[in-house]
BAFI-816946 format. One record per atom (N, C-alpha, C): residue in three letters; x, y, z. Coordinates in steps of 0.2 Angstrom, whole numbers, padded with zeros to 4 digits, always signed. Example, Ala and Ser with C-alpha at 12.3 -4.5 7.8 and 13.67 -1.06 7.14 Angstrom:
BEGIN
ALA+0066-0028+0039 ALA+0062-0022+0039 ALA+0066-0016+0039 SER+0064-0011+0035 SER+0068-0005+0036 SER+0064+0000+0039 
//
This chain:
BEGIN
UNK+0004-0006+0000 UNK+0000+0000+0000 UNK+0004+0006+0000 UNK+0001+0011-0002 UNK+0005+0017-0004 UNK+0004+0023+0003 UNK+0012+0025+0006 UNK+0011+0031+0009 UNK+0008+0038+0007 UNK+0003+0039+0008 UNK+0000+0045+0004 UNK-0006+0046+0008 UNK-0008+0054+0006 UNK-0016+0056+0008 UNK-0023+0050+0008 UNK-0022+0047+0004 UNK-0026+0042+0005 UNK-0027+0035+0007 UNK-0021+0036+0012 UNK-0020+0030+0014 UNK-0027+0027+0021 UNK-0026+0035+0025 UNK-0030+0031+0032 UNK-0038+0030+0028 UNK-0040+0032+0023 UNK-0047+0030+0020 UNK-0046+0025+0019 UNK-0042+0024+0014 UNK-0042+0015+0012 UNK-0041+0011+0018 UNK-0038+0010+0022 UNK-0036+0009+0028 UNK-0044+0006+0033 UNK-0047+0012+0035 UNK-0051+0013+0035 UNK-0058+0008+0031 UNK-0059+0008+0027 UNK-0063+0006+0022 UNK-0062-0004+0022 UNK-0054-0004+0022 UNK-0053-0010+0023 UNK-0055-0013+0031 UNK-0054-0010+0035 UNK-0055-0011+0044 UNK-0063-0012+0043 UNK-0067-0008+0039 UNK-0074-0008+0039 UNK-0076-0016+0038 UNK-0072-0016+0032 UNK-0075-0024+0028 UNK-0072-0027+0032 UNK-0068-0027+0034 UNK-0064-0033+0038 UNK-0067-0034+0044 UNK-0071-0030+0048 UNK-0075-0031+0054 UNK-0070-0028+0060 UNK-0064-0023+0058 UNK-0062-0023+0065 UNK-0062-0013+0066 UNK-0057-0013+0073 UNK-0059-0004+0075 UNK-0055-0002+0069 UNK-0058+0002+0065 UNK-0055+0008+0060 UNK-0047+0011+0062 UNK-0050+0016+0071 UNK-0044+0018+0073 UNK-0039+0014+0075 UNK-0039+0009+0077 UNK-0034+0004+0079 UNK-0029+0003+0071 UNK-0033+0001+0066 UNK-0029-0001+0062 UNK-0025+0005+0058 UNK-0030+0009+0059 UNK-0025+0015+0056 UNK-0018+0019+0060 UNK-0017+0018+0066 UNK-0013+0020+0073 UNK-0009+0013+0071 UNK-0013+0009+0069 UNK-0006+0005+0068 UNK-0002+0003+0062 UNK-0003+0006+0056 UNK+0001+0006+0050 UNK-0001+0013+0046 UNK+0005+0012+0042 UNK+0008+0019+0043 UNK+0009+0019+0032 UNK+0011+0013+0030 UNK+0011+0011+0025 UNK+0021+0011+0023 UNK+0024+0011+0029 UNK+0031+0012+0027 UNK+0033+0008+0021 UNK+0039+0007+0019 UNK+0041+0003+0015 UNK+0044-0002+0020 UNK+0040-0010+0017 UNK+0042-0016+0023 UNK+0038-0017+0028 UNK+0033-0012+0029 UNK+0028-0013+0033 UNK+0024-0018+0036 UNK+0021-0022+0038 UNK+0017-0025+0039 UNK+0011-0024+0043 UNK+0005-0025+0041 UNK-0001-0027+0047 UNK-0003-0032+0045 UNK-0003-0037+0051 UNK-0008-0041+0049 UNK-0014-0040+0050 UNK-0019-0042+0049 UNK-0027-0040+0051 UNK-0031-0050+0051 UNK-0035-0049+0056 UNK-0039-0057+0057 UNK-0046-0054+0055 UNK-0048-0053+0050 UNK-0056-0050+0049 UNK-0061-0056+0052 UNK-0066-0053+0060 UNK-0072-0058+0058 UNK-0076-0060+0056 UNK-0075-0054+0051 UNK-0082-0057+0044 UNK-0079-0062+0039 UNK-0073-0064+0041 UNK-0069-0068+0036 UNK-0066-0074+0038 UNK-0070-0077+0042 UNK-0067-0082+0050 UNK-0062-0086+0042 UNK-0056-0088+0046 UNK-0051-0092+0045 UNK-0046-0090+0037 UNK-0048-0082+0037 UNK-0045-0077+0032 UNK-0037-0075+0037 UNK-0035-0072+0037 UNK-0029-0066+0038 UNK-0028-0060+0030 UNK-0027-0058+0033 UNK-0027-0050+0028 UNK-0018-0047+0030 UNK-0014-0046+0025 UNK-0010-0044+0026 UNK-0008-0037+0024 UNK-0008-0032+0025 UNK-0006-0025+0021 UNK+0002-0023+0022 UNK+0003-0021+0017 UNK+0012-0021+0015 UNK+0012-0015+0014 UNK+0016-0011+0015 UNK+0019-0004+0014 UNK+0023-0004+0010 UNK+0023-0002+0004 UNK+0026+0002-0003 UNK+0029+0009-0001 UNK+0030+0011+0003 UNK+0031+0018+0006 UNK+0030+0024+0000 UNK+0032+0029+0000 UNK+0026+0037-0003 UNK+0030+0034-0009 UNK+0034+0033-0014 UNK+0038+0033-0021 UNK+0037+0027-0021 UNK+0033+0022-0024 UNK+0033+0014-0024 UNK+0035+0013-0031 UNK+0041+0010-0032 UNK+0041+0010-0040 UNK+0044+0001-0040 UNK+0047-0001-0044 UNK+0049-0008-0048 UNK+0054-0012-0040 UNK+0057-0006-0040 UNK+0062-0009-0035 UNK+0060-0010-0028 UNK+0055-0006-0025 UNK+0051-0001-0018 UNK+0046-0010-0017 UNK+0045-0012-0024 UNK+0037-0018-0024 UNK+0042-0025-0022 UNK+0050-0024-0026 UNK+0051-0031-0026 UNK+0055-0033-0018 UNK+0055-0026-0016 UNK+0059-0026-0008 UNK+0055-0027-0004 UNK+0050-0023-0002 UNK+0045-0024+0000 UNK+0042-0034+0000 UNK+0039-0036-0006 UNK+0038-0042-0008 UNK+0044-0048-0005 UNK+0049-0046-0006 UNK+0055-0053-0003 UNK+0055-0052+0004 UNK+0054-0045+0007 UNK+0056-0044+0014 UNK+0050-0048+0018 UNK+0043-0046+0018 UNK+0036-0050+0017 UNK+0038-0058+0017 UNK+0041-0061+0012 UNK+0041-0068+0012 UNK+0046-0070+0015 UNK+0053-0068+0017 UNK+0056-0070+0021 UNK+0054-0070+0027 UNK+0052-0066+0030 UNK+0049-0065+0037 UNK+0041-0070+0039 UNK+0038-0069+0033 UNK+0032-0074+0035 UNK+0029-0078+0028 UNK+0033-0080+0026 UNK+0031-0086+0020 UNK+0031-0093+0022 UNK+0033-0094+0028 UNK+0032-0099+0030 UNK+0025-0103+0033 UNK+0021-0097+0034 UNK+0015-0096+0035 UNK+0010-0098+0030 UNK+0012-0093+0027 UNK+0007-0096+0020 UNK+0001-0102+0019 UNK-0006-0098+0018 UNK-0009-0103+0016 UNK-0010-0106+0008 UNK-0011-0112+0007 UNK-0010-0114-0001 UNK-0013-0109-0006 UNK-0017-0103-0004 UNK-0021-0100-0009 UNK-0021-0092-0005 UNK-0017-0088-0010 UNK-0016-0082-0006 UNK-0019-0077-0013 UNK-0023-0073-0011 UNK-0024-0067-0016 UNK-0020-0061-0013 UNK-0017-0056-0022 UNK-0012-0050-0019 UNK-0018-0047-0023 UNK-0019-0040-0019 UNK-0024-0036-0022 UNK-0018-0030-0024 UNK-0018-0025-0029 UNK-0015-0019-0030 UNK-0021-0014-0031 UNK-0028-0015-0030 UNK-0030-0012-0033 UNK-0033-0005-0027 UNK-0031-0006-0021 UNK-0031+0001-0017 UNK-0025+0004-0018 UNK-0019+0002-0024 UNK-0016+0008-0026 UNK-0016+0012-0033 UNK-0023+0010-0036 UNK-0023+0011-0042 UNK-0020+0011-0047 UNK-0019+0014-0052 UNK-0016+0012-0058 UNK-0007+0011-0057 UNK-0007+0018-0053 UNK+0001+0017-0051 UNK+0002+0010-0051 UNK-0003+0005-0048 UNK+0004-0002-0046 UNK+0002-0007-0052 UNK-0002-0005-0055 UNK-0005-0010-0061 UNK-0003-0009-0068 UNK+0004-0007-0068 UNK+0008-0004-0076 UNK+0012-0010-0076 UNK+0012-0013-0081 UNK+0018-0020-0084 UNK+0023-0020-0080 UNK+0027-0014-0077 UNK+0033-0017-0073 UNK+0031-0016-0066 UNK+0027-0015-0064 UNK+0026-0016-0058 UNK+0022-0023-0055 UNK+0021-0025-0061 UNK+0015-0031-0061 UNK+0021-0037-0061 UNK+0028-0037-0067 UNK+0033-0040-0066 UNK+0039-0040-0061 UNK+0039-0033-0059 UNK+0043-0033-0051 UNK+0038-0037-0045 UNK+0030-0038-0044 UNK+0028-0042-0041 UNK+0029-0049-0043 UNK+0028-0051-0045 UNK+0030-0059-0051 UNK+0038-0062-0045 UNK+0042-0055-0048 UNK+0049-0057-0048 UNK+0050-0056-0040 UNK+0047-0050-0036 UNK+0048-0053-0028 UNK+0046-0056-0025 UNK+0039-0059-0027 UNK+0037-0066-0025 UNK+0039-0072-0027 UNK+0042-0071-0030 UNK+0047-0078-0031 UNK+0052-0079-0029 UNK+0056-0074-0030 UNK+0063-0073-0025 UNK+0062-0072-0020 UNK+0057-0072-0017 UNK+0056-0069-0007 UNK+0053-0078-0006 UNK+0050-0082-0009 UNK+0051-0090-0007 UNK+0056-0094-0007 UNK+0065-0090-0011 UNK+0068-0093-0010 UNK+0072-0096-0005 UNK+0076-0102-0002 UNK+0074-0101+0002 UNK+0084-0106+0003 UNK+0088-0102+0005 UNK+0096-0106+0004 UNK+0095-0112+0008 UNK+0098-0116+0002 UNK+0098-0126+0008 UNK+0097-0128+0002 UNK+0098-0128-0004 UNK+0099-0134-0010 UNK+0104-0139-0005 UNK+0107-0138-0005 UNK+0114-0143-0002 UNK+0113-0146+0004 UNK+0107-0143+0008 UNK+0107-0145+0015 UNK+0103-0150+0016 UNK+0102-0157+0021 UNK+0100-0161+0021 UNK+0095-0160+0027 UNK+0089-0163+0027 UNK+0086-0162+0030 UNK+0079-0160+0028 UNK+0073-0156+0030 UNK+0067-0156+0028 UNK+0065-0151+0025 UNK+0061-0146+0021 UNK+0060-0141+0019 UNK+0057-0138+0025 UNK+0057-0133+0027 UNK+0055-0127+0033 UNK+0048-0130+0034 UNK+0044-0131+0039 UNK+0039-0133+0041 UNK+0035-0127+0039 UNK+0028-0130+0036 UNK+0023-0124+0034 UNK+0024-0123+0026 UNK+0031-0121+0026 UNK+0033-0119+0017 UNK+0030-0123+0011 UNK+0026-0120+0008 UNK+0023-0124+0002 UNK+0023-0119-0004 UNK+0021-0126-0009 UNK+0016-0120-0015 UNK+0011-0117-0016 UNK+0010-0111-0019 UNK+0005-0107-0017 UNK+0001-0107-0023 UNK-0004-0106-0023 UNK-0008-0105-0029 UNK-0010-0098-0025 UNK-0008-0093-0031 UNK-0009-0087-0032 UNK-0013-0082-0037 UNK-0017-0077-0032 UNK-0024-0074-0040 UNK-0021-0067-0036 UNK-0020-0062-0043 UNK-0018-0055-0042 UNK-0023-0052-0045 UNK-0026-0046-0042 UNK-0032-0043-0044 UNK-0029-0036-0048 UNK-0028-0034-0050 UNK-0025-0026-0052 UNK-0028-0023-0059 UNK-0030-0017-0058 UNK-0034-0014-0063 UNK-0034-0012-0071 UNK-0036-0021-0072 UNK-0036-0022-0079 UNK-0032-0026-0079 UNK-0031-0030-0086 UNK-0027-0037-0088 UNK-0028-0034-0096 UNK-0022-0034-0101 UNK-0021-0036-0106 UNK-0015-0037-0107 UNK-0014-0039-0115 UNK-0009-0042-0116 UNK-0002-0038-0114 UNK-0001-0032-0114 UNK+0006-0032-0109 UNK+0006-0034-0104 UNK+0001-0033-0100 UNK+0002-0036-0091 UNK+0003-0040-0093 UNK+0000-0045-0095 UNK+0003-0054-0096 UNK+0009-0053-0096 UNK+0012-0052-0101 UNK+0019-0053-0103 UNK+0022-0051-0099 UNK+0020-0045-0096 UNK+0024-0043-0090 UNK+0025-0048-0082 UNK+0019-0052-0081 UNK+0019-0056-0078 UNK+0022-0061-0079 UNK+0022-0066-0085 UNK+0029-0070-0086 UNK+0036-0068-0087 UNK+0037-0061-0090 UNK+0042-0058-0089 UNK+0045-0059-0081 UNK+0040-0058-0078 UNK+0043-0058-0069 UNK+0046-0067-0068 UNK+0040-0070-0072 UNK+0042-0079-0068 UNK+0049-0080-0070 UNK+0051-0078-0076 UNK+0058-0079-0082 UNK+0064-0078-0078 UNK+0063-0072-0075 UNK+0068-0068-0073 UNK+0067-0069-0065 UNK+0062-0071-0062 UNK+0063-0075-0055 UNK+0067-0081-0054 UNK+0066-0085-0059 UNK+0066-0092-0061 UNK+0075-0091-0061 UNK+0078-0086-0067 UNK+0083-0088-0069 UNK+0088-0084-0062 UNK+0085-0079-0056 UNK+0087-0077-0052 UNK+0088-0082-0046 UNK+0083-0085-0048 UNK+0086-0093-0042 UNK+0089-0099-0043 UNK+0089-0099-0048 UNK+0095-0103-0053 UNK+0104-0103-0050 UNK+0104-0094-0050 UNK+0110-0090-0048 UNK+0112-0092-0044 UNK+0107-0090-0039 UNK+0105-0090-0032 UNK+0109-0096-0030 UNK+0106-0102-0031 UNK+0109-0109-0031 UNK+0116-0111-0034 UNK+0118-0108-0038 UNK+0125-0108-0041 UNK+0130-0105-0034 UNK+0129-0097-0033 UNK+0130-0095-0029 UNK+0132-0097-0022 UNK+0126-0100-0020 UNK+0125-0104-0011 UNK+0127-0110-0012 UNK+0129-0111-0016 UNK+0135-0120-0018 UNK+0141-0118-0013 UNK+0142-0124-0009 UNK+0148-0125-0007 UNK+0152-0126-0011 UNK+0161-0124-0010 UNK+0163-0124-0015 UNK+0166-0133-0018 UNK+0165-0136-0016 UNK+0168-0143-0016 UNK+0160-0146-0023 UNK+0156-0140-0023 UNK+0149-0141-0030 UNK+0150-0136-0032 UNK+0155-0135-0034 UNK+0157-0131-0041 UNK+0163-0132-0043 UNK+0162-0137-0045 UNK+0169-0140-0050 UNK+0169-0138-0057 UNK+0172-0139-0060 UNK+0174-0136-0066 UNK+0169-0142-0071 UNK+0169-0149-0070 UNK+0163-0153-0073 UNK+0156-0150-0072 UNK+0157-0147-0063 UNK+0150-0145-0062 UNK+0149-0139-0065 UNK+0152-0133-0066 UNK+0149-0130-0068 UNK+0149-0131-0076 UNK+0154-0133-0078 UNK+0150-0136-0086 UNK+0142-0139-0087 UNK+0143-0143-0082 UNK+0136-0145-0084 UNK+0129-0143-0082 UNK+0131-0136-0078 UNK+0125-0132-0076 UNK+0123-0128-0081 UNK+0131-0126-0085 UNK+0128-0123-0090 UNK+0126-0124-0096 UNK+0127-0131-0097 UNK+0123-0136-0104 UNK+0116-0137-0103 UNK+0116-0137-0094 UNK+0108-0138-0095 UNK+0104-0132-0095 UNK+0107-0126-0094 UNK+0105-0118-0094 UNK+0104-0120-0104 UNK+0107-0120-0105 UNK+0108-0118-0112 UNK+0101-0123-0114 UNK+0102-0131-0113 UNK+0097-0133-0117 UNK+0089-0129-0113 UNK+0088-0129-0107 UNK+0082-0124-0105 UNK+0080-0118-0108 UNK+0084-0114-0110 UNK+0084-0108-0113 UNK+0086-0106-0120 UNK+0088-0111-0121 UNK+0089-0108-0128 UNK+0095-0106-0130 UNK+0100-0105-0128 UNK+0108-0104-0129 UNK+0111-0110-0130 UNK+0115-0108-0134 UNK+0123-0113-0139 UNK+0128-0112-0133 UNK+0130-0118-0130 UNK+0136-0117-0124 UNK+0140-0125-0128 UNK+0146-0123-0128 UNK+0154-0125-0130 UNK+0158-0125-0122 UNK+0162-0132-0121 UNK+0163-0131-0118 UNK+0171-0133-0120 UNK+0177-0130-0118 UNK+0183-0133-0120 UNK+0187-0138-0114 UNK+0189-0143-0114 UNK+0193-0148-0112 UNK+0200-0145-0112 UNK+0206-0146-0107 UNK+0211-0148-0109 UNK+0214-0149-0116 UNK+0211-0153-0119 UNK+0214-0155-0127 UNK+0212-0151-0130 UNK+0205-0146-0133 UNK+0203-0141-0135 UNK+0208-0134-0133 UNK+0208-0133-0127 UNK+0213-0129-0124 UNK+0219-0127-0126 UNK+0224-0133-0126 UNK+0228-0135-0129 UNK+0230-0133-0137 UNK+0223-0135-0140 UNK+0226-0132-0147 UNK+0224-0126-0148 UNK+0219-0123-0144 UNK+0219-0116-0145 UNK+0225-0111-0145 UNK+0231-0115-0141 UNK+0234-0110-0137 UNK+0233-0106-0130 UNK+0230-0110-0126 UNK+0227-0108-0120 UNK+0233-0110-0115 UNK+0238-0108-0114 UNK+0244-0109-0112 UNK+0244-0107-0106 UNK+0242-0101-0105 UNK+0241-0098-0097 UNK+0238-0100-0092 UNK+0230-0103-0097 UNK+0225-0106-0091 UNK+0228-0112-0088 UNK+0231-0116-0094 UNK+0233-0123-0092 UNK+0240-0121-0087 UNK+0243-0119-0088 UNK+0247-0118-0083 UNK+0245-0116-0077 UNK+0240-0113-0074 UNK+0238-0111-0070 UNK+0233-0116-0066 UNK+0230-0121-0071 UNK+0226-0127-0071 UNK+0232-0131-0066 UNK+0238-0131-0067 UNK+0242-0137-0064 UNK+0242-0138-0058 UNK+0240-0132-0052 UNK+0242-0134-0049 UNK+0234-0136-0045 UNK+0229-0138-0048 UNK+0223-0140-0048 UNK+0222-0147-0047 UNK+0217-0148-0044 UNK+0214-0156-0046 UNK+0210-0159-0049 UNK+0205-0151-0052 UNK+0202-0151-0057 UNK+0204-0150-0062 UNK+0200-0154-0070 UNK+0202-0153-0074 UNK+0200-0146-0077 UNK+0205-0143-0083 UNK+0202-0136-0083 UNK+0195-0136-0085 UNK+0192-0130-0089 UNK+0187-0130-0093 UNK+0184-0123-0093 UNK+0185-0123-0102 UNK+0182-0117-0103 UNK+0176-0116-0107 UNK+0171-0112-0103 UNK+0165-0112-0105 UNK+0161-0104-0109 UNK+0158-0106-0113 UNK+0158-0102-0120 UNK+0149-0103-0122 UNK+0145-0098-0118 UNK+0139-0097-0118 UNK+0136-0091-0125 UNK+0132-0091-0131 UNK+0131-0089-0136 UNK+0123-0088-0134 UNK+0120-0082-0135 UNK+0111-0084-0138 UNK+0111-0077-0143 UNK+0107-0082-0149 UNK+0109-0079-0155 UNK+0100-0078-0151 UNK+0095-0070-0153 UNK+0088-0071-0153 UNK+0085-0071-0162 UNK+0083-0074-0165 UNK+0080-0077-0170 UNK+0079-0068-0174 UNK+0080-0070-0181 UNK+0076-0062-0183 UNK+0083-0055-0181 UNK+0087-0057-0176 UNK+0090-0051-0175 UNK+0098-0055-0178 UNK+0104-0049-0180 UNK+0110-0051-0182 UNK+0113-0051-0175 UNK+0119-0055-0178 UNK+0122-0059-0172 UNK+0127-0054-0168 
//
Protein backbone atom coordinates (compact mmCIF):
# COMPACT_ATOMS: atom_id res chain seq x y z
CA UNK A 1 0.00 0.00 0.00
CA UNK A 2 1.06 3.33 -0.80
CA UNK A 3 2.30 6.10 1.84
CA UNK A 4 0.01 8.95 0.85
CA UNK A 5 -3.11 11.17 1.59
CA UNK A 6 -5.15 8.34 0.91
CA UNK A 7 -3.95 5.92 2.78
CA UNK A 8 -6.06 6.28 6.31
CA UNK A 9 -9.31 6.07 4.09
CA UNK A 10 -8.33 2.92 2.33
CA UNK A 11 -7.24 1.75 5.68
CA UNK A 12 -10.17 2.63 7.07
CA UNK A 13 -12.51 1.12 4.34
CA UNK A 14 -10.68 -1.93 4.53
CA UNK A 15 -11.08 -2.19 8.88
CA UNK A 16 -14.85 -1.62 7.88
CA UNK A 17 -15.10 -4.76 5.70
CA UNK A 18 -12.87 -6.69 7.67
CA UNK A 19 -15.09 -6.15 10.81
CA UNK A 20 -12.32 -4.70 12.99
CA UNK A 21 -11.88 -0.82 15.00
CA UNK A 22 -10.98 1.53 12.01
CA UNK A 23 -8.75 3.64 14.52
CA UNK A 24 -6.72 0.88 15.77
CA UNK A 25 -5.71 -0.26 12.35
CA UNK A 26 -5.06 3.06 11.15
CA UNK A 27 -2.53 4.02 14.67
CA UNK A 28 -1.17 1.02 13.60
CA UNK A 29 0.21 1.26 10.02
CA UNK A 30 1.53 3.86 8.50
CA UNK A 31 2.16 2.22 5.05
CA UNK A 32 6.12 2.38 5.47
CA UNK A 33 8.23 0.59 3.03
CA UNK A 34 8.48 -3.27 4.52
CA UNK A 35 5.53 -2.58 6.65
CA UNK A 36 3.38 -5.06 7.77
CA UNK A 37 -0.21 -5.39 9.36
CA UNK A 38 -1.57 -8.27 9.82
CA UNK A 39 -5.40 -8.08 10.16
CA UNK A 40 -7.87 -11.35 11.32
CA UNK A 41 -11.20 -10.08 9.89
CA UNK A 42 -14.38 -11.64 11.67
CA UNK A 43 -16.49 -11.32 8.76
CA UNK A 44 -13.83 -13.50 7.13
CA UNK A 45 -13.40 -16.36 9.92
CA UNK A 46 -10.22 -18.45 9.01
CA UNK A 47 -9.08 -15.33 6.47
CA UNK A 48 -5.77 -13.27 7.65
CA UNK A 49 -5.31 -9.98 5.67
CA UNK A 50 -1.93 -8.80 5.24
CA UNK A 51 -1.14 -4.96 4.27
CA UNK A 52 2.39 -4.29 2.91
CA UNK A 53 3.73 -0.89 2.90
CA UNK A 54 5.25 0.50 -0.51
CA UNK A 55 6.24 3.51 1.12
CA UNK A 56 5.24 7.31 -0.64
CA UNK A 57 7.53 6.56 -4.10
CA UNK A 58 6.64 2.88 -4.82
CA UNK A 59 8.29 1.95 -7.99
CA UNK A 60 9.79 -1.65 -9.51
CA UNK A 61 12.47 -1.84 -6.96
CA UNK A 62 10.16 -0.16 -3.68
CA UNK A 63 7.46 -3.53 -4.75
CA UNK A 64 10.25 -6.20 -5.21
CA UNK A 65 11.82 -5.20 -1.67
CA UNK A 66 8.91 -4.81 0.06
CA UNK A 67 7.63 -8.41 -1.54
CA UNK A 68 10.99 -10.62 -0.60
CA UNK A 69 11.16 -8.73 2.72
CA UNK A 70 7.15 -10.00 3.39
CA UNK A 71 8.12 -13.61 2.31
CA UNK A 72 11.29 -14.02 4.18
CA UNK A 73 9.85 -13.07 7.45
CA UNK A 74 6.36 -14.87 7.09
CA UNK A 75 6.15 -17.15 3.99
CA UNK A 76 6.32 -19.75 6.09
CA UNK A 77 3.05 -19.29 7.04
CA UNK A 78 1.31 -19.26 4.03
CA UNK A 79 -1.75 -20.57 3.13
CA UNK A 80 -2.09 -22.86 -0.21
CA UNK A 81 -4.28 -20.06 -1.88
CA UNK A 82 -3.19 -16.39 -1.13
CA UNK A 83 -4.86 -13.42 -3.20
CA UNK A 84 -2.41 -9.98 -3.76
CA UNK A 85 -4.77 -7.12 -4.40
CA UNK A 86 -3.06 -3.78 -5.99
CA UNK A 87 -6.08 -2.46 -6.51
CA UNK A 88 -6.15 0.15 -3.33
CA UNK A 89 -3.14 1.52 -5.11
CA UNK A 90 -4.66 2.29 -8.45
CA UNK A 91 -3.21 2.44 -11.66
CA UNK A 92 0.22 3.43 -10.18
CA UNK A 93 0.75 -0.32 -9.27
CA UNK A 94 -0.98 -1.94 -12.21
CA UNK A 95 1.52 -0.83 -15.20
CA UNK A 96 3.57 -3.95 -16.70
CA UNK A 97 6.68 -3.34 -14.62
CA UNK A 98 5.16 -3.21 -11.62
CA UNK A 99 3.09 -6.29 -12.24
CA UNK A 100 6.65 -8.07 -13.30
CA UNK A 101 8.66 -6.69 -10.25
CA UNK A 102 5.69 -8.31 -8.14
CA UNK A 103 5.99 -11.80 -10.24
CA UNK A 104 9.87 -11.36 -9.62
CA UNK A 105 9.64 -10.55 -5.64
CA UNK A 106 7.40 -13.16 -5.02
CA UNK A 107 9.44 -15.60 -6.30
CA UNK A 108 12.59 -14.67 -4.99
CA UNK A 109 11.11 -13.77 -1.47
CA UNK A 110 10.21 -18.01 -1.39
CA UNK A 111 13.62 -18.64 -2.03
CA UNK A 112 14.78 -20.19 0.36
CA UNK A 113 19.13 -21.28 0.74
CA UNK A 114 19.56 -25.15 1.54
CA UNK A 115 19.75 -26.89 -2.02
CA UNK A 116 22.72 -28.62 -0.47
CA UNK A 117 21.38 -29.09 3.06
CA UNK A 118 19.96 -32.28 4.18
CA UNK A 119 17.10 -32.47 5.94
CA UNK A 120 13.34 -31.22 5.60
CA UNK A 121 11.98 -28.17 3.77
CA UNK A 122 10.94 -25.30 6.67
CA UNK A 123 7.71 -26.53 8.16
CA UNK A 124 4.69 -24.87 6.76
CA UNK A 125 6.70 -23.84 3.30
CA UNK A 126 4.65 -24.88 0.31
CA UNK A 127 3.29 -24.05 -2.99
CA UNK A 128 0.94 -21.43 -3.46
CA UNK A 129 -1.68 -21.08 -5.78
CA UNK A 130 -1.72 -17.33 -6.49
CA UNK A 131 -4.80 -14.90 -7.97
CA UNK A 132 -3.66 -10.99 -8.37
CA UNK A 133 -6.39 -8.65 -8.82
CA UNK A 134 -4.91 -5.24 -10.43
CA UNK A 135 -6.86 -2.72 -12.51
CA UNK A 136 -7.19 -4.50 -15.83
CA UNK A 137 -5.50 -7.45 -17.70
CA UNK A 138 -4.13 -7.20 -21.22
CA UNK A 139 -1.81 -8.34 -23.16
CA UNK A 140 1.23 -6.40 -21.87
CA UNK A 141 0.40 -7.11 -18.22
CA UNK A 142 0.52 -10.84 -19.13
CA UNK A 143 3.72 -10.56 -20.67
CA UNK A 144 4.81 -8.66 -18.05
CA UNK A 145 3.76 -11.28 -15.69
CA UNK A 146 5.86 -14.03 -17.19
CA UNK A 147 8.42 -11.64 -17.75
CA UNK A 148 8.57 -11.64 -13.84
CA UNK A 149 8.33 -15.73 -13.68
CA UNK A 150 11.67 -15.72 -16.42
CA UNK A 151 13.58 -13.60 -14.67
CA UNK A 152 12.56 -15.01 -11.01
CA UNK A 153 13.12 -18.38 -12.15
CA UNK A 154 16.58 -17.66 -13.75
CA UNK A 155 17.36 -15.43 -10.41
CA UNK A 156 17.15 -18.60 -8.33
CA UNK A 157 19.03 -20.60 -10.54
CA UNK A 158 22.00 -18.08 -9.65
CA UNK A 159 20.93 -17.96 -6.34
CA UNK A 160 21.89 -21.85 -6.14
CA UNK A 161 25.03 -21.60 -8.16
CA UNK A 162 26.01 -19.00 -5.76
CA UNK A 163 25.09 -20.79 -2.13
CA UNK A 164 27.05 -23.91 -3.54
CA UNK A 165 29.64 -24.91 -1.39
CA UNK A 166 32.69 -24.90 -2.97
CA UNK A 167 33.56 -28.56 -3.19
CA UNK A 168 29.86 -28.11 -6.10
CA UNK A 169 31.36 -26.12 -8.28
CA UNK A 170 33.90 -28.00 -10.05
CA UNK A 171 34.71 -27.23 -13.21
CA UNK A 172 32.55 -30.57 -14.66
CA UNK A 173 29.90 -28.91 -12.34
CA UNK A 174 29.83 -26.01 -13.65
CA UNK A 175 30.04 -27.26 -17.16
CA UNK A 176 27.20 -29.02 -16.79
CA UNK A 177 25.01 -26.30 -15.26
CA UNK A 178 25.63 -24.52 -18.10
CA UNK A 179 24.59 -27.20 -20.74
CA UNK A 180 21.61 -27.70 -18.98
CA UNK A 181 20.95 -23.56 -18.71
CA UNK A 182 21.57 -23.67 -22.39
CA UNK A 183 19.40 -26.56 -23.37
CA UNK A 184 16.31 -24.86 -21.00
CA UNK A 185 16.71 -21.53 -22.51
CA UNK A 186 17.80 -21.54 -25.64
CA UNK A 187 21.63 -20.71 -25.85
CA UNK A 188 24.51 -22.63 -27.71
CA UNK A 189 27.11 -23.39 -24.79
CA UNK A 190 30.71 -25.06 -26.06
CA UNK A 191 32.52 -26.27 -23.65
CA UNK A 192 36.65 -26.61 -24.06
CA UNK A 193 38.57 -29.65 -22.33
CA UNK A 194 42.16 -29.67 -21.86
CA UNK A 195 42.75 -31.07 -25.37
CA UNK A 196 40.68 -28.20 -26.94
CA UNK A 197 42.58 -25.71 -24.83
CA UNK A 198 45.55 -27.02 -25.77
CA UNK A 199 45.16 -26.34 -29.45
CA UNK A 200 43.76 -23.22 -28.98
CA UNK A 201 46.76 -21.98 -27.32
CA UNK A 202 45.38 -21.51 -23.97
CA UNK A 203 48.79 -21.87 -22.31
CA UNK A 204 48.19 -19.52 -19.47
CA UNK A 205 44.91 -21.11 -18.24
CA UNK A 206 46.62 -24.59 -18.41
CA UNK A 207 49.48 -23.69 -16.57
CA UNK A 208 47.55 -22.27 -13.94
CA UNK A 209 45.15 -25.49 -14.18
CA UNK A 210 48.41 -27.31 -12.84
CA UNK A 211 48.34 -26.83 -9.71
CA UNK A 212 44.51 -28.06 -9.53
CA UNK A 213 42.74 -31.26 -9.23
CA UNK A 214 40.38 -30.19 -11.38
CA UNK A 215 40.50 -30.64 -14.86
CA UNK A 216 40.31 -27.24 -16.69
CA UNK A 217 37.35 -25.94 -18.62
CA UNK A 218 36.46 -23.47 -20.50
CA UNK A 219 33.07 -22.36 -21.08
CA UNK A 220 31.51 -20.31 -24.06
CA UNK A 221 27.89 -19.43 -23.65
CA UNK A 222 26.15 -17.80 -27.16
CA UNK A 223 22.30 -16.75 -27.54
CA UNK A 224 21.75 -15.79 -30.91
CA UNK A 225 17.65 -14.20 -30.58
CA UNK A 226 15.95 -15.43 -34.05
CA UNK A 227 15.19 -12.44 -36.70
CA UNK A 228 18.03 -10.16 -35.03
CA UNK A 229 22.06 -10.10 -36.33
CA UNK A 230 24.45 -11.88 -34.49
Amino acid sequence: MVQSEELERTVRELARRAGIDESLAVADFQGKLREVLLLYPPKFPGQRWALLGLGAEPGPRQLIAAMRSFLQGRGAGLPPRVGISLLEGGERLSTPPMLEALVTGWLTGRYRVGKYKTGKEPEGFREEQVEIACCGMDGSREEALERGRVLAETQQRLMDLVNAPANRKSTEELAAWAREAGRRFGFEVRVWGKRELREQGFEALLAVNRGSEQPPAFIMMEYRPKGLPA
